[in-house]
C-alpha positions as CSV (number, residue, x, y, z in Angstrom):
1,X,75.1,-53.8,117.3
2,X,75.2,-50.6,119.5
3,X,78.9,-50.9,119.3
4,X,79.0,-51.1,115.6
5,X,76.6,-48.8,114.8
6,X,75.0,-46.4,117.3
7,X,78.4,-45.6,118.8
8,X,80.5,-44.3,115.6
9,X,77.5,-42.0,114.6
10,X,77.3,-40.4,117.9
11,X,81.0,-40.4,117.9
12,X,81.1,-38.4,114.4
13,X,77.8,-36.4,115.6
14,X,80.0,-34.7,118.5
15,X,83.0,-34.2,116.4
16,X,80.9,-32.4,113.5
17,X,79.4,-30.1,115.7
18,X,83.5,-29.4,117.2
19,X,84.3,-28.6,113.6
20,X,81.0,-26.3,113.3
21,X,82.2,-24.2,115.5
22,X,85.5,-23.9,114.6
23,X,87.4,-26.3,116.6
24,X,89.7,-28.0,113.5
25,X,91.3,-29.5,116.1
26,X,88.5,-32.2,117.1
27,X,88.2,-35.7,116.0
28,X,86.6,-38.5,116.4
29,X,88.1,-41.4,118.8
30,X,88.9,-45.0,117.6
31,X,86.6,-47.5,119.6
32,X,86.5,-51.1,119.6
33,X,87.7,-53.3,116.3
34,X,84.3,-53.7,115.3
35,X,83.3,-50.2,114.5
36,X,82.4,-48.1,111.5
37,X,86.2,-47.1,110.9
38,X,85.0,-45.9,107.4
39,X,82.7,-43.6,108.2
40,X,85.5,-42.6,111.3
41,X,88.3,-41.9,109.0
42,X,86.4,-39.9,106.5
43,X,85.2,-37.5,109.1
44,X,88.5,-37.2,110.7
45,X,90.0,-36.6,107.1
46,X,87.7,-33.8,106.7
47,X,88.8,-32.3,110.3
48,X,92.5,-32.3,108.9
49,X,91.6,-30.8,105.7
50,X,90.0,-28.0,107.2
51,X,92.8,-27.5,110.0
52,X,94.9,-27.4,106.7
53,X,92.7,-24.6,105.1
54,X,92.0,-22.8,108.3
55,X,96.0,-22.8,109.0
56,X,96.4,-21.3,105.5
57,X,94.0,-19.0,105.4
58,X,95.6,-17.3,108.6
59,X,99.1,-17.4,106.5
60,X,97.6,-15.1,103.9
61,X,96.2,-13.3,106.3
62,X,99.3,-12.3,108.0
63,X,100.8,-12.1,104.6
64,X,98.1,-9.9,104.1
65,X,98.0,-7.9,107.0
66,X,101.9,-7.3,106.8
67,X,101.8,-6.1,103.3
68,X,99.0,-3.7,104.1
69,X,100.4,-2.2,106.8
70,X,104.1,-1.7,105.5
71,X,103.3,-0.9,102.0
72,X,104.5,2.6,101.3
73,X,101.3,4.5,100.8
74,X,98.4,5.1,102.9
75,X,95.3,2.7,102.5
76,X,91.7,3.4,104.0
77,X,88.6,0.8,102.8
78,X,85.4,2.5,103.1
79,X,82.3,-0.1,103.9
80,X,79.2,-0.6,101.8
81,X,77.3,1.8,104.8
82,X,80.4,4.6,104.7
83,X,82.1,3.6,107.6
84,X,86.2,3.0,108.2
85,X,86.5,-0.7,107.8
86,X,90.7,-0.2,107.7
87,X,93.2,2.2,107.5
88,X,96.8,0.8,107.4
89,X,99.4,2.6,109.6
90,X,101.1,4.7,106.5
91,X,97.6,6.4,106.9
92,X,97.4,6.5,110.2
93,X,101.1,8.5,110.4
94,X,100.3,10.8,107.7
95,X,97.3,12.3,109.6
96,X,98.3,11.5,113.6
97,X,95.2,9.1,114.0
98,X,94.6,6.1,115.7
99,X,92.9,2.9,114.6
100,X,90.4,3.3,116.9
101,X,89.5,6.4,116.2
102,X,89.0,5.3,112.7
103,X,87.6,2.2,112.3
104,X,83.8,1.3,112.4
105,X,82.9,5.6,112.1
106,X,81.6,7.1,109.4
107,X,84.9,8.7,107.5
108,X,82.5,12.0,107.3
109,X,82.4,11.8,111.1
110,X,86.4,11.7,111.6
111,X,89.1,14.0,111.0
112,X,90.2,13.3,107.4
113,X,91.0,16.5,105.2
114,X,88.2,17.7,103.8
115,X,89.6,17.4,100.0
116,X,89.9,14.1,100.8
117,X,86.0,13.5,101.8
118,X,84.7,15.4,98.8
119,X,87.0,13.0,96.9
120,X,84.9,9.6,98.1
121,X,81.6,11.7,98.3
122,X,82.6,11.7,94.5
123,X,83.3,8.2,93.9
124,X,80.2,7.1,95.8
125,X,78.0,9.5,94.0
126,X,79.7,8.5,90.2
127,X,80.5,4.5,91.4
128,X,83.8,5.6,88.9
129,X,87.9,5.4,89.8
130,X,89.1,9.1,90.0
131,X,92.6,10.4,91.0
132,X,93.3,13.9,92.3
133,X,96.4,15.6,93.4
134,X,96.0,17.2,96.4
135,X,98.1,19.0,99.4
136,X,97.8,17.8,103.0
137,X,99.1,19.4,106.3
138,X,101.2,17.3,107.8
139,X,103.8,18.2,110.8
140,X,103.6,21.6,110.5
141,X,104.8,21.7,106.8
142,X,102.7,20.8,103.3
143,X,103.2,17.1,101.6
144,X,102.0,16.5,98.6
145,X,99.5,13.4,97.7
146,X,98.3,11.4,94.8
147,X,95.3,10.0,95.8
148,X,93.4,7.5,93.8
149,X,90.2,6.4,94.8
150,X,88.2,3.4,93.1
151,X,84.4,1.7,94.2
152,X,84.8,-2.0,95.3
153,X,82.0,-4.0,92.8
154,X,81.3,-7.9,93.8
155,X,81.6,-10.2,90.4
156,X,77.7,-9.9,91.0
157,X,77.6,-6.2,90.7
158,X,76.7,-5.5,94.5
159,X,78.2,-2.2,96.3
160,X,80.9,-3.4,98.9
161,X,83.0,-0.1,99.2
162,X,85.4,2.0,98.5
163,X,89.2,1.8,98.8
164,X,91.6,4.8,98.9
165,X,95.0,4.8,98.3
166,X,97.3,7.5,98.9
167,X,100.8,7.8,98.1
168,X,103.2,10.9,98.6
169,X,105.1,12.6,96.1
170,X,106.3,15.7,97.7
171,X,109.8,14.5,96.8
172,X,108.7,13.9,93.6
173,X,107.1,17.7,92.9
174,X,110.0,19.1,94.2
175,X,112.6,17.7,91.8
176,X,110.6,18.1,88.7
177,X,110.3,21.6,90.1
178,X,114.1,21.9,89.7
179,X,114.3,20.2,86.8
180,X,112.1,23.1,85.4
181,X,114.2,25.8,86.9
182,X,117.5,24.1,85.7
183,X,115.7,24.2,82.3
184,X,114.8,27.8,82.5
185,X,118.1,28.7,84.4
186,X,119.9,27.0,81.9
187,X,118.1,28.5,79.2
188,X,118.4,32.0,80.5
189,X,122.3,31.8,81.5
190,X,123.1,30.5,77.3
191,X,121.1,33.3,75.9
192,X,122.8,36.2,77.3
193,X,126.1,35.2,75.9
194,X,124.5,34.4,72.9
195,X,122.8,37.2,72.3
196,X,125.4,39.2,72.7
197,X,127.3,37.5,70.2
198,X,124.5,37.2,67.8
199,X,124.5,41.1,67.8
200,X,128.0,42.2,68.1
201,X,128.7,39.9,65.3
202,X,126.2,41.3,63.4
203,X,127.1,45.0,64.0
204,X,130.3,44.4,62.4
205,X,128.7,42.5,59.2
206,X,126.6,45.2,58.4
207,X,129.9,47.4,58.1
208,X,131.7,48.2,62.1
209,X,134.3,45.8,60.9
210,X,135.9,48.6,58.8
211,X,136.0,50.9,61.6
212,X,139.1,49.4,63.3
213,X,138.6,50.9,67.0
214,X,135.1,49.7,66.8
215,X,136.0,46.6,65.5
216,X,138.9,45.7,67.6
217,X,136.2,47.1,70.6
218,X,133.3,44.6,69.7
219,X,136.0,41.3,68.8
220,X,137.1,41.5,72.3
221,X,133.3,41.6,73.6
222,X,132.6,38.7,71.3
223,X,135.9,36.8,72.7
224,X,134.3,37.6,76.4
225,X,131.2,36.3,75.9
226,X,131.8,33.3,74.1
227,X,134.4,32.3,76.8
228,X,131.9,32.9,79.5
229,X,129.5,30.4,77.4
230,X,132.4,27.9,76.6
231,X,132.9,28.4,80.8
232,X,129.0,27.3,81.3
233,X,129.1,24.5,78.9
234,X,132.4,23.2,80.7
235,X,130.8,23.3,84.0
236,X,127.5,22.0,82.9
237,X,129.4,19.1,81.8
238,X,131.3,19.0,84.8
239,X,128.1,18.9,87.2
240,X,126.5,16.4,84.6
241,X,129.5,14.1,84.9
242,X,129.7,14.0,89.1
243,X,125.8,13.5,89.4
244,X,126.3,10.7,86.9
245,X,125.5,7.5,88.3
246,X,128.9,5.1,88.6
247,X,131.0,8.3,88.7
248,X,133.8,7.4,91.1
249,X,136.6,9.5,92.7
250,X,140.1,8.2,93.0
251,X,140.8,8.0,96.4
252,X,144.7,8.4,97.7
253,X,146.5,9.7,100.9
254,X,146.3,13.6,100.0
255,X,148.6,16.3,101.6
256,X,146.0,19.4,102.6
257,X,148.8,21.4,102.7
258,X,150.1,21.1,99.1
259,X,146.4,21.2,97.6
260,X,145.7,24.4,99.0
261,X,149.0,25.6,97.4
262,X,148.0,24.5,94.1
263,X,144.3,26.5,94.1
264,X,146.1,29.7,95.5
265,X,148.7,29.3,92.7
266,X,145.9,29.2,90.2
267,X,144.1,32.1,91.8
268,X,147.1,34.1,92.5
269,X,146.5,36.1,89.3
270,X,143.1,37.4,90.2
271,X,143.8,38.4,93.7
272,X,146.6,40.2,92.4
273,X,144.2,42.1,89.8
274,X,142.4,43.6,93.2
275,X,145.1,44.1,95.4
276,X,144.0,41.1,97.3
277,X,146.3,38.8,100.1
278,X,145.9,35.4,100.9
279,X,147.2,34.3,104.9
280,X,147.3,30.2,104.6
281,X,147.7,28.2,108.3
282,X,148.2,24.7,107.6
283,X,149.6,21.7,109.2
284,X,152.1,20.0,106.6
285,X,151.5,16.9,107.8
286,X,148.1,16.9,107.2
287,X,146.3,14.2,105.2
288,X,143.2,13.4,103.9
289,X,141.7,10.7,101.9
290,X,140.7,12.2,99.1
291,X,141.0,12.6,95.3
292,X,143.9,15.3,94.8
293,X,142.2,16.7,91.3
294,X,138.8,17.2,92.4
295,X,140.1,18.5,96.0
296,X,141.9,21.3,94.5
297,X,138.7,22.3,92.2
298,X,136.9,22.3,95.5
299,X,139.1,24.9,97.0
300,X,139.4,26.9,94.1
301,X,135.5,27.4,93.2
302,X,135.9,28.4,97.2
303,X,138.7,30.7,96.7
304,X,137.2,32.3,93.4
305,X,134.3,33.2,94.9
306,X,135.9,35.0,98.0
307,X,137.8,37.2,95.6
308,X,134.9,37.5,93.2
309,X,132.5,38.7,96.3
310,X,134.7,40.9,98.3
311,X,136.0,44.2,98.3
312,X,139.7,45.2,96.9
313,X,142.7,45.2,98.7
314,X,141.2,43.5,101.5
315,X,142.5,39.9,102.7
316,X,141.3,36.0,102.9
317,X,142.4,33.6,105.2
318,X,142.3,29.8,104.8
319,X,142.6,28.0,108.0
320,X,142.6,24.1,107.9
321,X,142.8,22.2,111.0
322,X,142.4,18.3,112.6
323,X,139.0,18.2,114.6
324,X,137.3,14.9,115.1
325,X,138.7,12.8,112.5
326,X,138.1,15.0,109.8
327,X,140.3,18.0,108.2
328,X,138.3,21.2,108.9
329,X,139.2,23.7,106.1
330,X,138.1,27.1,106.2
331,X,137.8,29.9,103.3
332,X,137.2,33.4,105.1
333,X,136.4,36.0,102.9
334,X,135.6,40.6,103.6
335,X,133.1,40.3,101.7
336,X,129.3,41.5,100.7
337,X,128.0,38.5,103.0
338,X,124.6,36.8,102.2
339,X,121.2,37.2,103.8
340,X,120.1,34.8,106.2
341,X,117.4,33.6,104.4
342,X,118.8,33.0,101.6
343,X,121.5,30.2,103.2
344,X,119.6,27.5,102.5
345,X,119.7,28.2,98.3
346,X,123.6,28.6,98.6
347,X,124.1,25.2,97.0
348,X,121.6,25.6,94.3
349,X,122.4,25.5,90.4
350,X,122.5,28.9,89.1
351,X,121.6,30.4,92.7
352,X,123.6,33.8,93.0
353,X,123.6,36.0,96.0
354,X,124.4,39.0,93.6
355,X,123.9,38.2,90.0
356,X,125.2,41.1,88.1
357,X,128.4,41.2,89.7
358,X,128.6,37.2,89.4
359,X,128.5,37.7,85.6
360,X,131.0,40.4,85.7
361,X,133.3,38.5,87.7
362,X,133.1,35.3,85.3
363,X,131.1,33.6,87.2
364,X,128.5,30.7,85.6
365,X,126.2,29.8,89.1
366,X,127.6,26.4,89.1
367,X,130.4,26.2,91.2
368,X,129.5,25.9,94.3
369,X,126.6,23.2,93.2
370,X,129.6,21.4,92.0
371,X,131.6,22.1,95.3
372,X,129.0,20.2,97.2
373,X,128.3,16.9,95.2
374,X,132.1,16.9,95.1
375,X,132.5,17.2,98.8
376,X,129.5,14.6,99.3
377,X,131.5,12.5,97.3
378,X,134.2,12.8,99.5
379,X,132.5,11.8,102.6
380,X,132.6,15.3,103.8
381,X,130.3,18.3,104.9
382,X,130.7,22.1,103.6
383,X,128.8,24.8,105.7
384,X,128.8,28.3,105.8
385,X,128.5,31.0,108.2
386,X,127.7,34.8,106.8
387,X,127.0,38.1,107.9
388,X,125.6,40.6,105.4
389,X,128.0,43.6,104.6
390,X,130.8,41.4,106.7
391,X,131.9,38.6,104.8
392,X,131.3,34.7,105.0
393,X,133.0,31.8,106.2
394,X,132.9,28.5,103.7
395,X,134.0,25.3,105.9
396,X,134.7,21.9,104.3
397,X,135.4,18.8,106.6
398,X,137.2,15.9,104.1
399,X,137.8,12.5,106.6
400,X,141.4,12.1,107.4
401,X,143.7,9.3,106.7
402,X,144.6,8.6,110.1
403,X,143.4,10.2,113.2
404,X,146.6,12.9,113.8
405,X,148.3,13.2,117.7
């Protein structure tokens, strides 16, 4: 009798209180044939079934803890008593902290921006979502973050938190801030041709076209400006078509050499107009993989714009050379050099270092914006090297065919 039915309950009495404190693991032991195997196999079920639940519950978890901590924004979860019950490690980074100097304080008692703590002082006050914008030091510079915060409300309606979520659009700012200024840029560059135009054209309506010197004068204005403004529009489309996603180059075995002759051909005329010489050192043999077209645009933008910034009858040099796999092409100009400071902007749409000689020279802005995506393209790097009132140095590196002896 004590073997049928004392034993299996004190069996299943030791292996319930295993499983209360957490040990799935336990279970009760088979004794003699006469036992209570019913009553045995139903707890032992139970053990498996919450080993099965415990072992899933540490899968989410992980899954959890994994997502959390890799996601790209920052996540802090604020406890129903104000302190840090998480931060994930985006966080962390964006503000140099450690976990532990988080976690289990009050966030008004850490180091958090203070935008930031007026932000959940808000949230907890209203018990509403807001979202601010707002501009956090970080590394010595200024990023930009969308912050939203929200209150954490059990289906109950009890107070269990608050969760932050951060996420930074510096990037994001910036290139709607250049969208603008291509907008404006754009905007400004087509009027001035237009207006001029618009008013020389209307000038000789109102009665200049019968006064053949001033007609002839104002016809060859009009012709100007509208083949500056057919110049922008081609170069618009030009720098629309390369940023274009899908736009490919086609690539062959190009002879550096021969391009270089082709965009001094086609500046030949305006150096000649200034008294201007061009000294070429080039290898023959040397190739790059490149398209031929688009190479030969690069260098002439570069060319153009040492003749349009320098002084007359003084000299560029283009020296190209093999240096670490790559063709190293250099455009020297004697020209009116560029600031320092103002380096950085070179590549910029519509960024001129001297605007009102620019126009006067033909020049649209875009060029050397073009020059770059075209030399990205390419697989190559253009830098530049200037010294106001000296003249500048433009270098391209295009990646060779074949490594030359």
């Amino acid at each position: 009798m004590t073997d049928r039915y004392v034993h299996p309950i004190d069996l299943v009495t030791d292996t319930a209180l295993e499983l209360a404190k957490g040990n799935y693991r336990a279970r009760a032991e088979w004794g003699s044939p006469g036992m209570q195997v019913g009553l045995i196999s139903a707890v032992n079920a139970l053990a498996r079934n919450l080993q099965d639940m415990e072992s899933m519950r540490e899968t989410e978890s992980e899954r959890l803890e994994t997502l959390i901590g890799h996601m790209g924004s920052g996540l802090i979860m604020i406890g129903r008593s104000s302190e840090i019950a998480m931060a994930n490690s985006f966080f962390l980074d964006q503000f140099g902290l450690k976990e532990g100097d988080l976690v289990g304080r009050s966030y008004k008692a850490v180091q958090l921006p203070s935008a930031l703590v007026g932000l959940i002082d808000a949230v907890q006050t209203e018990e509403k979502p807001r979202t601010e914008q707002m501009d956090v030091e970080q590394g010595g510079g200024i990023v930009t973050m969308a912050v939203y915060a929200a209150p954490v409300i059990s289906s109950h309606g009890g107070w269990l938190g608050i969760v932050v979520v951060m996420h930074d659009i510096t990037e994001l700012i910036r290139l709607e801030r250049v969208r603008k200024d291509f907008v404006a840029n754009v905007s400004h560059e087509l009027r001035t041709p237009v207006t001029s135009i618009k008013g020389f054209s209307e000038t000789l309506l109102d009665g200049a076209v019968h006064d053949p010197k001033t007609a002839v004068q104002f016809l060859e204005i009009i012709h100007r400006e509208s083949g500056r403004l057919e110049a922008l529009i081609e170069d618009l489309l030009d720098l629309s078509r390369i940023e274009k996603e899908g736009f490919r180059l086609e690539l062959t075995d190009v002879n550096v050499h021969g391009v270089l002759q082709q965009a001094v051909r086609i500046v030949s005329g305006r150096m000649k107009e200034r008294g201007m010489q061009l000294f070429l050192h080039c290898p023959e043999n040397l190739e790059v993989k490149a398209d031929e077209n688009r190479l030969v645009q690069i260098f002439v933008n570069l060319v153009v714009n040492a003749v349009a910034y320098s002084k007359p009858d003084t000299d560029i040099r283009i020296t190209a050379e093999a240096s670490g796999g790559m063709a190293r092409i250099s455009v020297e100009d004697h020209g009116i050099g560029i600031p320092e400071q103002e380096l950085s902007r070179l590549f910029e749409r519509f960024y001129r270092v001297d605007r009102a000689r620019s126009r006067d020279s033909g020049g649209t802005g875009l060029g050397l914006a073009i020059v770059k995506h075209l030399v990205d393209l390419h697989g190559g790097t253009i830098g530049v090297e200037s010294r106001l009132g000296e003249g500048s140095v433009f270098t391209v590196r295009i990646p060779l065919v074949r490594p030359m002896e």
